[in-house]
Legacy VTK file of the C-alpha trace (Angstrom):
# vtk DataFile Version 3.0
C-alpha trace
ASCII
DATASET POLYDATA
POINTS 90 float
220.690 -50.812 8.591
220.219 -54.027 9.825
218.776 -55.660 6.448
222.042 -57.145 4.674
219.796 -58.592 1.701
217.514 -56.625 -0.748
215.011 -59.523 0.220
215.269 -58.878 4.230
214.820 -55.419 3.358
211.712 -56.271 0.669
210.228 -58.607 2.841
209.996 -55.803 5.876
208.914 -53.329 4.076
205.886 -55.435 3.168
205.110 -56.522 6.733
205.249 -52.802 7.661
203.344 -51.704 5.320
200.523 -54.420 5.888
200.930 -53.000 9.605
200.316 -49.403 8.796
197.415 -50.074 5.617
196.005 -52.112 9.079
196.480 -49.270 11.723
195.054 -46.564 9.256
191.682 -48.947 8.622
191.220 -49.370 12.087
191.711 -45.756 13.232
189.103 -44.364 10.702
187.067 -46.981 12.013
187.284 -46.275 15.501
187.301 -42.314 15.016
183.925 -42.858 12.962
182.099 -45.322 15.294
183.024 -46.050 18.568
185.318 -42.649 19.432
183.664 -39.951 21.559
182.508 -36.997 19.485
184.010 -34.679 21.719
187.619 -36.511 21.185
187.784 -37.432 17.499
189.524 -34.420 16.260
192.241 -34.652 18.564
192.229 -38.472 18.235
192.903 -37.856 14.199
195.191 -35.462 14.752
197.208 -36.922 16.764
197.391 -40.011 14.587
198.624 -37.367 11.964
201.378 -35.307 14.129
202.704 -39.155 15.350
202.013 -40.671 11.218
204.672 -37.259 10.015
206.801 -37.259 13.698
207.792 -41.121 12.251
208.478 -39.831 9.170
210.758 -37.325 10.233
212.402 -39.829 12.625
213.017 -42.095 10.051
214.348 -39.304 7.812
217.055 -37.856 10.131
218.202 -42.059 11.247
218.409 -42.612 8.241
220.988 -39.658 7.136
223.225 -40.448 10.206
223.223 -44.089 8.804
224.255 -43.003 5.279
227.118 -40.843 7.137
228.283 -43.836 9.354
228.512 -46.144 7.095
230.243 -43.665 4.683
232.516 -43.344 7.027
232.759 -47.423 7.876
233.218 -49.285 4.841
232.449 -53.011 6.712
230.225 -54.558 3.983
230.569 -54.841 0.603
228.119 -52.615 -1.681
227.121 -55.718 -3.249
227.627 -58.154 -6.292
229.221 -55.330 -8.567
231.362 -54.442 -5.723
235.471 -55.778 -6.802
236.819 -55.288 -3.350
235.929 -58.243 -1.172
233.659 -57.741 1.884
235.885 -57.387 5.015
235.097 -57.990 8.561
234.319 -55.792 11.583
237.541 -56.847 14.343
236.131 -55.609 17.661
LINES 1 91
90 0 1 2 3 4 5 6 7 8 9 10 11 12 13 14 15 16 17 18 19 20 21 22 23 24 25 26 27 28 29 30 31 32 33 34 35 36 37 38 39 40 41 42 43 44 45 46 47 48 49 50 51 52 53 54 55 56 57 58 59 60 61 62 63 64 65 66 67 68 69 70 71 72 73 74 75 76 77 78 79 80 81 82 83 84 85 86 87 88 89
């Protein structure tokens, strides 16, 4: 995870999802008025597969992160945390 703040991580999530409410408007857009008829099913459907292909990307990087940094304890877990945050010596 490259976010080392809640508020990086906040502040990302609401770019991306300004992004994607964006993409989505225009795509229903385009598929409605200016795609061929002969294409817009596959144009919408492919927008879907990619849309859950993401999701499932993100899913499974997201489990070997959680495993890595299991594994790594480099950063602290946060302001509860009583062990101080150590350093990465590479």
């Amino acid at each position: 995870m490259l976010a080392k703040d809640w508020r990086h991580w906040l502040a990302s999530k609401v770019f991306i999802g300004i992004g994607n409410g964006l993409a989505q408007t225009s795509l229903v857009i385009y598929n409605s008025e200016i795609a061929p008829p002969r294409i817009r099913g596959f144009l919408l459907a492919t927008w879907a597969w990619t849309f859950s292909f993401g999701g499932f990307i993100a899913t499974v990087g997201f489990q070997i992160l959680s495993e890595v940094s299991d594994s790594d304890d480099t950063y602290s877990a946060g302001p509860n945390d009583s062990s101080p945050p150590t350093q990465r010596t590479t």
